[in-house]
SESENU-482003 format. One record per residue (C-alpha): residue number from 1; x, y, z. Coordinates in steps of 0.05 Angstrom, whole numbers, plus 5000, padded with zeros to 4 digits. Example, Ala and Ser with C-alpha at 12.3 -4.5 7.8 and 13.67 -1.06 7.14 Angstrom:
<atoms>
(1, (5246, 4910, 5156)) (2, (5273, 4979, 5143)) 
</atoms>
This chain:
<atoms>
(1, (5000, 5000, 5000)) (2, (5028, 5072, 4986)) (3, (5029, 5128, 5023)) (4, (4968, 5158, 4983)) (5, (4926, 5099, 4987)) (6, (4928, 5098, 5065)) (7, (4858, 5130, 5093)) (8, (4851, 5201, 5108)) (9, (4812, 5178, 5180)) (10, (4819, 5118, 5229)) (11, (4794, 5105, 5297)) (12, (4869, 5112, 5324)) (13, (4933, 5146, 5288)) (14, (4995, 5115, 5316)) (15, (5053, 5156, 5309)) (16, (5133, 5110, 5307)) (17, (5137, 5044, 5288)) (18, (5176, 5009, 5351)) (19, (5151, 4964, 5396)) (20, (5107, 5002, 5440)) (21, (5076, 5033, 5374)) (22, (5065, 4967, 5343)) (23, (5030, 4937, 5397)) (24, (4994, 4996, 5411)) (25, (4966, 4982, 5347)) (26, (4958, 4913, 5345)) (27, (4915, 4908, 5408)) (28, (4874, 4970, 5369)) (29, (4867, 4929, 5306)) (30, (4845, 4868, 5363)) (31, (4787, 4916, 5393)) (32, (4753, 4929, 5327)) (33, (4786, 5005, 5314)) (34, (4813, 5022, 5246)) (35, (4894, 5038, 5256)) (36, (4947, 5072, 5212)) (37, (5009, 5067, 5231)) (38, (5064, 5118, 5208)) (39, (5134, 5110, 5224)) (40, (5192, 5173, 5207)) (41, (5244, 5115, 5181)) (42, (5235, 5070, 5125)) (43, (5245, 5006, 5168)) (44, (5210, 4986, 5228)) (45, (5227, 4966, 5304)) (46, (5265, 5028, 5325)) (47, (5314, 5019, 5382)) (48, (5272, 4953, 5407)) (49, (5296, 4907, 5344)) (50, (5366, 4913, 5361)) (51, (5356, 4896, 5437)) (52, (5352, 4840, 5471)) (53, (5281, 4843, 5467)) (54, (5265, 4832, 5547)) (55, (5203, 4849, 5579)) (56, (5197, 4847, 5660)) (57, (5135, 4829, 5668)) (58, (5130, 4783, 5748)) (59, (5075, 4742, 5764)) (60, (5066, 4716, 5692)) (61, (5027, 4648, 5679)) (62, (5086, 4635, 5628)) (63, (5127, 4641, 5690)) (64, (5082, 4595, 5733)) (65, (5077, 4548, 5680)) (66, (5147, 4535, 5680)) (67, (5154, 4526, 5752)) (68, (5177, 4594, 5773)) (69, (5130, 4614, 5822)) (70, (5130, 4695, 5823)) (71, (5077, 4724, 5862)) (72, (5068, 4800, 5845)) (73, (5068, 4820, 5920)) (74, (5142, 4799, 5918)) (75, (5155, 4843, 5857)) (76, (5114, 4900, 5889)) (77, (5161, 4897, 5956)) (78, (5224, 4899, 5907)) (79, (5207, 4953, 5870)) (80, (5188, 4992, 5931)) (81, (5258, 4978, 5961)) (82, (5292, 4995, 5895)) (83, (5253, 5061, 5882)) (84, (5210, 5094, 5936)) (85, (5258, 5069, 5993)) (86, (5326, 5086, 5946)) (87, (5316, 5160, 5945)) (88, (5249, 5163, 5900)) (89, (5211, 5191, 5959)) (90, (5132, 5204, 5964)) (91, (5120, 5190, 5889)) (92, (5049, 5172, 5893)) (93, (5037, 5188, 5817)) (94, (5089, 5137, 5811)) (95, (5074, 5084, 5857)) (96, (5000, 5088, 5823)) (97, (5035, 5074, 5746)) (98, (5077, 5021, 5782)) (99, (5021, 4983, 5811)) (100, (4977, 4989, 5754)) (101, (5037, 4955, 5715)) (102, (5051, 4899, 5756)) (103, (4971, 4890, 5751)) (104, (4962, 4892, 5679)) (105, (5027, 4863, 5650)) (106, (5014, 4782, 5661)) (107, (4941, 4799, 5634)) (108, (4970, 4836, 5577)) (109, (5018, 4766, 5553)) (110, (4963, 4726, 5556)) (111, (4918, 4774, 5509)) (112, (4983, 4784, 5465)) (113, (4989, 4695, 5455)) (114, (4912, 4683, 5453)) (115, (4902, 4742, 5404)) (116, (4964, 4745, 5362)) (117, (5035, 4714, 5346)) (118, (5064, 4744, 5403)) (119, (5090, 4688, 5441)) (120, (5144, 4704, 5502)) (121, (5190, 4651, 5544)) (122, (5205, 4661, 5609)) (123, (5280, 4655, 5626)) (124, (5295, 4601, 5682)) (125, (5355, 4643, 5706)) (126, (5360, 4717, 5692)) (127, (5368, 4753, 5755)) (128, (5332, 4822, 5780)) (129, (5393, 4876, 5791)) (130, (5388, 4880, 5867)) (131, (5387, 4821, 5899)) (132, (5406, 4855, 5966)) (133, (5323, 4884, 5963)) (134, (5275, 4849, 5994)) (135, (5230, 4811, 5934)) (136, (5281, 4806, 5881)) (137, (5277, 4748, 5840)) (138, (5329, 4696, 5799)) (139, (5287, 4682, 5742)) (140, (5213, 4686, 5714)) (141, (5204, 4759, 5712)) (142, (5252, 4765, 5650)) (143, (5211, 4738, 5583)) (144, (5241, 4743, 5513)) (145, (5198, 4729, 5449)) (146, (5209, 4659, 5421)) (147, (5258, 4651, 5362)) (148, (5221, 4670, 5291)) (149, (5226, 4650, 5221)) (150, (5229, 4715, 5188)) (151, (5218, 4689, 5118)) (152, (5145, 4692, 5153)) (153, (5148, 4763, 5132)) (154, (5164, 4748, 5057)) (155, (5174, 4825, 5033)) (156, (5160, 4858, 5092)) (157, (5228, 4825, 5123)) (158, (5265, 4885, 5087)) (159, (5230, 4931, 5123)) (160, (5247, 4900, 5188)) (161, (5307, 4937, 5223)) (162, (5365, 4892, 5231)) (163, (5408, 4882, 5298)) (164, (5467, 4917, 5295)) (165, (5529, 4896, 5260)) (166, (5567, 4882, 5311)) (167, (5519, 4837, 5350)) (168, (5507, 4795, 5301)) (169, (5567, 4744, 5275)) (170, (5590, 4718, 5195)) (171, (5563, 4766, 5166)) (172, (5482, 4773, 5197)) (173, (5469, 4722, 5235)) (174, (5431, 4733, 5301)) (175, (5458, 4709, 5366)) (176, (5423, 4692, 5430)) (177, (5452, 4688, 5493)) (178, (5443, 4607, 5496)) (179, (5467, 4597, 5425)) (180, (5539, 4634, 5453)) (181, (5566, 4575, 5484)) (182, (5555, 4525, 5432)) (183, (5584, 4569, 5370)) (184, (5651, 4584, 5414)) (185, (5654, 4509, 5433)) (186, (5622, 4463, 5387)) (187, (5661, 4402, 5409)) (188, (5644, 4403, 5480)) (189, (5588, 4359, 5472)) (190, (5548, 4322, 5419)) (191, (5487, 4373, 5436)) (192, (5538, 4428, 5430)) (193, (5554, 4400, 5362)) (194, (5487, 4397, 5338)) (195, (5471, 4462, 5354)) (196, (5520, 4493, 5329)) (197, (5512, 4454, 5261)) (198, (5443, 4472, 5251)) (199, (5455, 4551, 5257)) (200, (5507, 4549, 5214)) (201, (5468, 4503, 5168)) (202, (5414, 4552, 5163)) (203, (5449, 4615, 5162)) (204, (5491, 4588, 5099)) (205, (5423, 4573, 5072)) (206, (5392, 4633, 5080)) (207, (5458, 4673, 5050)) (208, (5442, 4638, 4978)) (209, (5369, 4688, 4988)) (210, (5376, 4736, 5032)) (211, (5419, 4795, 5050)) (212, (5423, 4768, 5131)) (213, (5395, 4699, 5163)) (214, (5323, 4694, 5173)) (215, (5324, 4664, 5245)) (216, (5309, 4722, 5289)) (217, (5325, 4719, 5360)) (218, (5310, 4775, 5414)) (219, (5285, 4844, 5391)) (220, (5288, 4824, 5327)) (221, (5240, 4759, 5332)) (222, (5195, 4812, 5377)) (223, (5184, 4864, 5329)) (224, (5172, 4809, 5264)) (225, (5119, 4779, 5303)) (226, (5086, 4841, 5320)) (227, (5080, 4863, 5241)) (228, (5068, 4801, 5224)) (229, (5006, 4800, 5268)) (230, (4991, 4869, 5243)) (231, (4993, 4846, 5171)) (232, (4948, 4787, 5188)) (233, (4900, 4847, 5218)) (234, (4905, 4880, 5153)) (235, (4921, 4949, 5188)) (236, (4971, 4991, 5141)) (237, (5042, 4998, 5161)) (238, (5071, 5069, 5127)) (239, (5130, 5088, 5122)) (240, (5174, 5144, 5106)) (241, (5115, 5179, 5150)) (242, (5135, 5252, 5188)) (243, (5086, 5283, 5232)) (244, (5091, 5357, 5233)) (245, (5030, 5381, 5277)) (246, (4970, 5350, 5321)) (247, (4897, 5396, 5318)) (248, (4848, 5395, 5369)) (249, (4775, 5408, 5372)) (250, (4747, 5465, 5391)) (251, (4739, 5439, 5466)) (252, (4817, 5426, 5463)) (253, (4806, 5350, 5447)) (254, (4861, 5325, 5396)) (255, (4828, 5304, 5336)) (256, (4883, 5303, 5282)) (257, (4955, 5310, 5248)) (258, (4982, 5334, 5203)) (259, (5034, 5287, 5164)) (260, (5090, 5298, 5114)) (261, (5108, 5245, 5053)) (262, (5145, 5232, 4993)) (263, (5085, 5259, 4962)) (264, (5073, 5321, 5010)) (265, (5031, 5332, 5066)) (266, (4958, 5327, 5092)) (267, (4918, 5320, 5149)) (268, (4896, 5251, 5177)) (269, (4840, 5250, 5232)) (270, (4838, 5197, 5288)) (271, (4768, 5188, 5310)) (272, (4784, 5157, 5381)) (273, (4855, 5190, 5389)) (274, (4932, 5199, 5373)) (275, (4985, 5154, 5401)) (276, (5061, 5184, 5410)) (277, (5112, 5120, 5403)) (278, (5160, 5162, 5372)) (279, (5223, 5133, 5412)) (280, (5245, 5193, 5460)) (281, (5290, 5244, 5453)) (282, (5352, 5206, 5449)) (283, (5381, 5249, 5381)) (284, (5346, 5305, 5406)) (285, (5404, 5361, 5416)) (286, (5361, 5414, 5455)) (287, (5327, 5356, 5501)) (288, (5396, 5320, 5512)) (289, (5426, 5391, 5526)) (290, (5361, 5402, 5575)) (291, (5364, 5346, 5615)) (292, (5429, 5290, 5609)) (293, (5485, 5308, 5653)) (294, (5526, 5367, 5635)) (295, (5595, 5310, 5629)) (296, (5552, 5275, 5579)) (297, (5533, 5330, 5536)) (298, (5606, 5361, 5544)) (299, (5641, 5291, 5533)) (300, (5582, 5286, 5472)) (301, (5568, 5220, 5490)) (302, (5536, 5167, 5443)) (303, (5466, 5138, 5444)) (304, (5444, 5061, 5424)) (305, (5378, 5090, 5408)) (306, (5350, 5091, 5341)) (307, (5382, 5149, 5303)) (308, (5306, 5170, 5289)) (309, (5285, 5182, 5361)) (310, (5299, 5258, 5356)) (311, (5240, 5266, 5402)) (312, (5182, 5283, 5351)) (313, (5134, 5266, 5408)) (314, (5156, 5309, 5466)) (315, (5158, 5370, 5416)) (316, (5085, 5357, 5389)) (317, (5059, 5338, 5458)) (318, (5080, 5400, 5484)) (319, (5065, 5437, 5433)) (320, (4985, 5433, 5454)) (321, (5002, 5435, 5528)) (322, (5036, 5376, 5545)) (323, (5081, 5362, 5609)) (324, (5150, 5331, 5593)) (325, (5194, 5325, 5651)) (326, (5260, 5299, 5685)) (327, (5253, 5323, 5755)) (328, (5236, 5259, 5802)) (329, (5270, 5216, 5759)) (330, (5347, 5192, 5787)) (331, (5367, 5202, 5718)) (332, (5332, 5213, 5656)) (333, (5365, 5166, 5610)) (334, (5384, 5091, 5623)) (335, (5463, 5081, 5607)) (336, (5514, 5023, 5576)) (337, (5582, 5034, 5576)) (338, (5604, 5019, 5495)) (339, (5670, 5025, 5463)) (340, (5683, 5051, 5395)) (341, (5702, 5006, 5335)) (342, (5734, 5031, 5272)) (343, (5693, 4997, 5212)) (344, (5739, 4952, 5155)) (345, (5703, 4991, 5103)) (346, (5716, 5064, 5102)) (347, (5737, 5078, 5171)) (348, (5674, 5097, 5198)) (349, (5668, 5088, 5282)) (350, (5604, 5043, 5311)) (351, (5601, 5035, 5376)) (352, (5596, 4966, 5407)) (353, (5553, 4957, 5483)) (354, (5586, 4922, 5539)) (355, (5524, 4889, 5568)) (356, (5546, 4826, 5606)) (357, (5593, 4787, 5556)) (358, (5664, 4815, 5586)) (359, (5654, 4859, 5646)) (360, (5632, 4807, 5689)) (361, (5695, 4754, 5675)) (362, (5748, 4741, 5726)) (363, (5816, 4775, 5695)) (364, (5792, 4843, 5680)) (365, (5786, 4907, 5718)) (366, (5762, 4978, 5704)) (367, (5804, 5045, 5718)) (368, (5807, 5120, 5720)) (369, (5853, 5163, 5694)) (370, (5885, 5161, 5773)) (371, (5889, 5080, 5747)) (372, (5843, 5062, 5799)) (373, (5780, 5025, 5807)) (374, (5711, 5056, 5811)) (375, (5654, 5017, 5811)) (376, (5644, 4941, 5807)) (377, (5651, 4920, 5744)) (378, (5605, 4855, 5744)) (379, (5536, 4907, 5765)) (380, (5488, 4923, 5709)) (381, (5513, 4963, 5653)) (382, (5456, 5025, 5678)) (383, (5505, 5019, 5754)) (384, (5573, 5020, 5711)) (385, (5559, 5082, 5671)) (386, (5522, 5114, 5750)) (387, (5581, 5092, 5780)) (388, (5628, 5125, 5717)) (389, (5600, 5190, 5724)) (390, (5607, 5184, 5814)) (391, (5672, 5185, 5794)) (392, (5685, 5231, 5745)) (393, (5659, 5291, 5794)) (394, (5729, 5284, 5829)) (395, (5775, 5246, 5779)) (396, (5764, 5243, 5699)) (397, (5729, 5178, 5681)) (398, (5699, 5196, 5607)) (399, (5730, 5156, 5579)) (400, (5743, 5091, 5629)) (401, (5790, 5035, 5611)) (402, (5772, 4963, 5621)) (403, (5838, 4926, 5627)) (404, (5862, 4857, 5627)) (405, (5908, 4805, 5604)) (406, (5916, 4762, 5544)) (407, (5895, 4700, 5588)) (408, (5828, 4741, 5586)) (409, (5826, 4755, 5512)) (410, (5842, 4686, 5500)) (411, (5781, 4662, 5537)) (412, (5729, 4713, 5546)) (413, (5748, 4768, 5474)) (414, (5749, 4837, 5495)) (415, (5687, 4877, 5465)) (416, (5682, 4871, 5397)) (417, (5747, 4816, 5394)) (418, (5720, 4748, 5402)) (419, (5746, 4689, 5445)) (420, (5816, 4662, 5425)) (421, (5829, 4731, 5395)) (422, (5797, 4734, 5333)) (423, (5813, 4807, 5303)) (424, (5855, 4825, 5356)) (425, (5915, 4845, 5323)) (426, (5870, 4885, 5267)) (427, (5843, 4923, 5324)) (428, (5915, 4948, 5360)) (429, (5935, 4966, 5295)) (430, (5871, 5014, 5278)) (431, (5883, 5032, 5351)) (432, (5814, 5006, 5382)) (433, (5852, 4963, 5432)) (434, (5909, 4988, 5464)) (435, (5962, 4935, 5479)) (436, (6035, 4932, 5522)) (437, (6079, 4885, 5546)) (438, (6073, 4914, 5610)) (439, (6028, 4950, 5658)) (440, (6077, 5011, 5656)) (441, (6073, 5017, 5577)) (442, (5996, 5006, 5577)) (443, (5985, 5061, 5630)) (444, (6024, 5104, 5580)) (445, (5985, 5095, 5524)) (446, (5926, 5106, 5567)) (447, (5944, 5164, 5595)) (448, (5927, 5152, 5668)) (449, (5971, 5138, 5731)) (450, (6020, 5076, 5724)) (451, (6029, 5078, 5802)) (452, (5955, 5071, 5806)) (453, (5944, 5011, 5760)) (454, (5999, 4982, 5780)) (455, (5973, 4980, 5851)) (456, (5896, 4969, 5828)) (457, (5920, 4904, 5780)) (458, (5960, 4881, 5860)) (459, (5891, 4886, 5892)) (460, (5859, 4849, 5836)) (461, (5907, 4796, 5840)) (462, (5911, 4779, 5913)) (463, (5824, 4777, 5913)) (464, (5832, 4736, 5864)) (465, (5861, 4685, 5908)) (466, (5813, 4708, 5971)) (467, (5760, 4705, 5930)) (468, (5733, 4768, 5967)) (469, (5736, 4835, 5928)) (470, (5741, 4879, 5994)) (471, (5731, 4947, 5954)) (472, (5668, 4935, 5919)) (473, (5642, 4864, 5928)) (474, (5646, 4839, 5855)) (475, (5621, 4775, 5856)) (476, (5571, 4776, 5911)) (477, (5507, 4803, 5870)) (478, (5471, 4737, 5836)) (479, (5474, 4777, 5770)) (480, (5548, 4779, 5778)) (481, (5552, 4713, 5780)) (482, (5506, 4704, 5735)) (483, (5552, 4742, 5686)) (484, (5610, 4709, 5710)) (485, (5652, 4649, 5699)) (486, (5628, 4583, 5741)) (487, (5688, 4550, 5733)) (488, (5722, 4602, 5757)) (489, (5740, 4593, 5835)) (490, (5731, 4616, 5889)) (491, (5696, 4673, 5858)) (492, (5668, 4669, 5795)) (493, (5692, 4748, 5771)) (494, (5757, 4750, 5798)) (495, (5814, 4731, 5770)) (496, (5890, 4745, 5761)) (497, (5913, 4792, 5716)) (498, (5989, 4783, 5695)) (499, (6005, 4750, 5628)) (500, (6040, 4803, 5592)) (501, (6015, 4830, 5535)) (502, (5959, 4875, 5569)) (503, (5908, 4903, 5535)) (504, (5856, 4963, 5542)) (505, (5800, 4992, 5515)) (506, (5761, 5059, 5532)) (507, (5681, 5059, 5552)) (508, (5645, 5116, 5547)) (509, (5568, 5118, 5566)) (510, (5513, 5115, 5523)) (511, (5442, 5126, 5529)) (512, (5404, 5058, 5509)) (513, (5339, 5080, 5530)) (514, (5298, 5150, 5564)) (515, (5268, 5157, 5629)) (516, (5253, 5231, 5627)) (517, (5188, 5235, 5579)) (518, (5123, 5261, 5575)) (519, (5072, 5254, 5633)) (520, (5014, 5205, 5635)) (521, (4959, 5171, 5673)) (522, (4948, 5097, 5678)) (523, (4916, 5099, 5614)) (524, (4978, 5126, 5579)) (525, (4930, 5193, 5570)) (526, (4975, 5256, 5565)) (527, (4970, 5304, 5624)) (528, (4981, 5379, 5616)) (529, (5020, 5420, 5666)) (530, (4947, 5425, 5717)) (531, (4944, 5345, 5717)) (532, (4887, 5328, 5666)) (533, (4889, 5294, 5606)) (534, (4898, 5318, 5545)) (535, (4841, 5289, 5511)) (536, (4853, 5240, 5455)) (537, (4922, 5246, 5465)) (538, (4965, 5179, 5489)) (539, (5040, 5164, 5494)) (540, (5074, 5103, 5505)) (541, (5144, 5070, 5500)) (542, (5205, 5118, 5508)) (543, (5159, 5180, 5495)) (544, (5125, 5168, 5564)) (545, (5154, 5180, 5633)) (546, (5184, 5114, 5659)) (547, (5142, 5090, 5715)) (548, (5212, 5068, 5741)) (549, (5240, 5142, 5747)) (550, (5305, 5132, 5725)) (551, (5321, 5067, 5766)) (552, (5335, 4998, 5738)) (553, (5315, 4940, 5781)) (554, (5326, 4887, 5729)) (555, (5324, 4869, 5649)) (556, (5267, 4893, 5607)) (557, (5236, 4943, 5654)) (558, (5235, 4992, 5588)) (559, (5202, 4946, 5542)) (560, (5153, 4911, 5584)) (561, (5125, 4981, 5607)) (562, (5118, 4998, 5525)) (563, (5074, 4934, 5516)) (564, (5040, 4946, 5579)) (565, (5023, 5023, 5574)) (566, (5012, 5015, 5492)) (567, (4950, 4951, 5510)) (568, (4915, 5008, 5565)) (569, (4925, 5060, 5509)) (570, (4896, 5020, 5458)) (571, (4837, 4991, 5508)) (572, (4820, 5072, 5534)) (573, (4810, 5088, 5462)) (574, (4764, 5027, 5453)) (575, (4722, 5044, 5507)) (576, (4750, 4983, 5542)) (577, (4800, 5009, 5591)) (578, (4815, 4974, 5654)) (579, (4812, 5003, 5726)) (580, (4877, 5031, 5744)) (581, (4911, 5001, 5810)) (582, (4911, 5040, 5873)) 
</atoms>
């Protein structure tokens, strides 16, 4: 369908083709409304396709079925310890959103697999973030979308986003975590073998047809079942889409937008409403410079987000009286540390995130520029980059180095440098790794104090052996085990570092998803600045507040919220909305 064919009024105009704007849709489409969907880009998923595709969502029956009992007055207590007992304060606004999520989101996966091709997995082991808080769970509460065949999508798989290059391996072929282990040692076991055979086998298959493989894993497998069930619903998918303006009615209810194409502009009216999934303000220049801390703007940090998410929503929301704000939030944007990667072709820098698959390994440590240690390195990648800019308030820590030894590289890679070492040497040469054959010589090259690693890599070492990392407790956090090395004893994140040549590489922090956002009730209805909703006016995904104010109590706590919030959207505008917790 072109853009001129789509209709000139629906029930519901969705605005940003990610996830939260998807299902948004979809559950529309599910209710009996007529949906247009119009995204800026010319491929859909946004920032969500190249995730991991996780959704938080406790007290699940997926999770119950599998023998993870979760109750959601366990994840109520945790998230009260991690956010209105860790500095959030009387956030009643928020504790409302909160408890209407934990309410709605195990309702919201069973309307999602009984309505669509939506399907999620609980993971057995994927811990919450703060195990120290009262409630916090091992597994369950983390779901991923099961693997899909996205041949499925026949022509729409072009229009699909793709991971990003450097998280996929030989040349486009998506990796999940539990394929990892079998690909780096296929001759472990016969089931290793096997596994490893039949990815390989289909990957070389799909390279005869197709420009990447077809099995999609994570974000990726999330987002192709979402259009496919939207294609299935027969609701139009445009893109290439701008919107430039929202009207309202006469009695300030908005009505309409106005929307720019290859083929100019015109006005599209939504009968029941407008829906903001536009992704956040993440390439926004005057929103970064308004709210992300004044290091990141003057260190001009990256952002994982979608290169799209210039935050078109925020800037039409309050353009008809809107509330977007940061204050109450810890931070406004969630943060990964990532290193930057000079491309084969052309020389062009990507930047690759360290999520869990180095940091956490025994043998590797990160520094200052005084050489010394700052935060533990086996926490979440959102308490890294927190703990990166503690520091840098009284010693420079944009950039940080991680540092370790070629035992490490060897066994674990280093960022983008697979285990055993696979482009290692390409990557000292364009400079992306620094390497020495001592600590002395790598301190040099990293500009920070040689006195100061020398003495952090000591420490290191002699934990190592106690197992006990007396300065910041690496190791004793389930997720840093969880991240770690179990053959790795007595501690599975510490280990020696000492066979010469070192190596380094600098982190910076990124922005992989927005807290700070526009305001909303439990219906994802705007508010204005006096509380009430903007009428016929919704926001979901990035583009809304986080309910979790700038904390991150475990994986998927930004994408379970976008299908969550996007289902109440779409149900309000059907006339079908649910009663909000209290």
């Amino acid at each position: 369908m072109s853009t001129l064919d789509t209709p000139d009024e629906v029930d519901l105009l969705v605005l940003g083709g990610g996830v939260a704007g998807l299902a948004t849709a979809l559950v529309a489409a599910i209710e009996g409304l007529s949906v247009l969907v119009c995204e800026k880009s010319s491929q859909f998923g946004g920032t969500a396709a190249t995730s991991a595709g996780t959704v938080w969502v406790p007290g699940s029956r997926q999770a119950e079925a599998a023998g993870l009992a979760d109750p959601v007055e366990w994840a109520r207590a945790y998230l009260a310890a991690e956010i209105d007992e860790s500095g959030g304060g009387a956030d009643t606004v928020g504790q409302r959103l909160r408890a209407t999520y934990l309410a709605t989101g195990p309702r919201v996966l069973d309307y999602l697999e009984q309505h669509s091709h939506v399907h999620f997995t609980p993971a057995v082991r994927h811990p919450d973030y703060h195990d120290e808080h009262p409630g916090a769970a091992i597994g369950g509460r983390a779901l991923v979308a099961r693997p899909f065949d996205g041949r499925r999508l026949g022509a729409d798989f072009a229009r699909l986003r793709p991971p990003m290059a450097s998280m996929m391996v030989l040349g486009g072929m998506s990796v999940a975590k539990d394929d990892v282990a079998p690909l780096l040692a296929p001759w472990s076991s016969w089931r290793a073998f096997g596994h490893a055979a039949s990815l390989l086998l289909r990957h070389a298959r799909d390279r005869l047809v197709y420009p990447r493989g077809t099995r999609l894993v994570m974000g990726n497998a999330l987002i192709a079942r979402l259009m496919l069930s939207l294609r299935e619903r027969g609701v139009p998918l445009m893109s290439g889409v701008h919107a430039m303006r929202l009207h309202r009615a006469a009695g300030g209810r908005v009505e309409a937008a106005t929307i720019a194409h290859a083929g100019g502009t015109r006005v599209v009216r939504a009968r029941r409403g407008v829906v903001l999934a536009c992704g956040g303000f993440a390439h926004g220049t005057a929103w970064r410079r308004q709210w992300l801390p004044q290091a990141a703007n003057e260190a001009h940090t990256p952002s994982l987000m979608f290169e799209g998410n210039t935050g078109d929503g925020l800037d039409l929301a309050t353009a008809v009286g809107a509330v977007a704000r940061a204050d109450g939030h810890a931070t406004p944007a969630f943060w990964v540390p990532t290193s930057a990667w000079t491309e084969c072709s052309g020389g062009q820098r990507s930047w690759f995130p360290h999520f869990a698959l180095d940091r956490a390994k025994p043998g590797l440590i990160a520094v200052n520029a005084a050489g010394r240690r700052f935060v533990n390195e086996a926490d979440s990648y959102h308490d890294f980059v927190l703990g990166m800019y503690r520091s840098h308030r009284s010693v420079p820590t944009l950039p940080a180095w991680l540092v370790c030894d070629a035992v490490f590289v060897r066994r674990y890679g280093l960022g983008r440098i697979r285990p055993g070492g696979w482009g290692l040497a390409a990557a000292v040469r364009r400079g992306d790794v620094l390497s020495a054959p001592t600590l002395a010589q790598l301190a040099a090259g990293m500009h920070v104090d040689a006195a100061g690693l020398a003495d952090s890599v000591a420490r290191n070492n002699r934990f190592a052996a106690s197992g006990v990392d007396e300065d910041f407790g690496r190791g004793r956090r389930e997720l840093n085990r969880f991240n770690g090395d179990s053959r790795q004893r007595p501690n599975p994140c510490l280990g020696p570092i000492g066979r010469a040549p070192f190596y380094a590489v600098a982190v910076w922090p990124a922005d992989a998803g927005m807290s700070a956002g526009l305001v909303t009730d439990a219906n994802a209805r705007v508010l204005d600045a006096h509380g009430d909703a903007v009428e016929g006016l919704y926001a979901c995904g990035a583009d809304m507040a986080s309910i979790m104010r700038g904390r991150y109590p475990g994986p998927g706590v930004t994408l379970g919220p976008a299908l969550v919030f996007g289902w109440r959207a779409a149900m309000h505008a059907a006339g079908r909305a649910a009663p909000p917790a209290r």
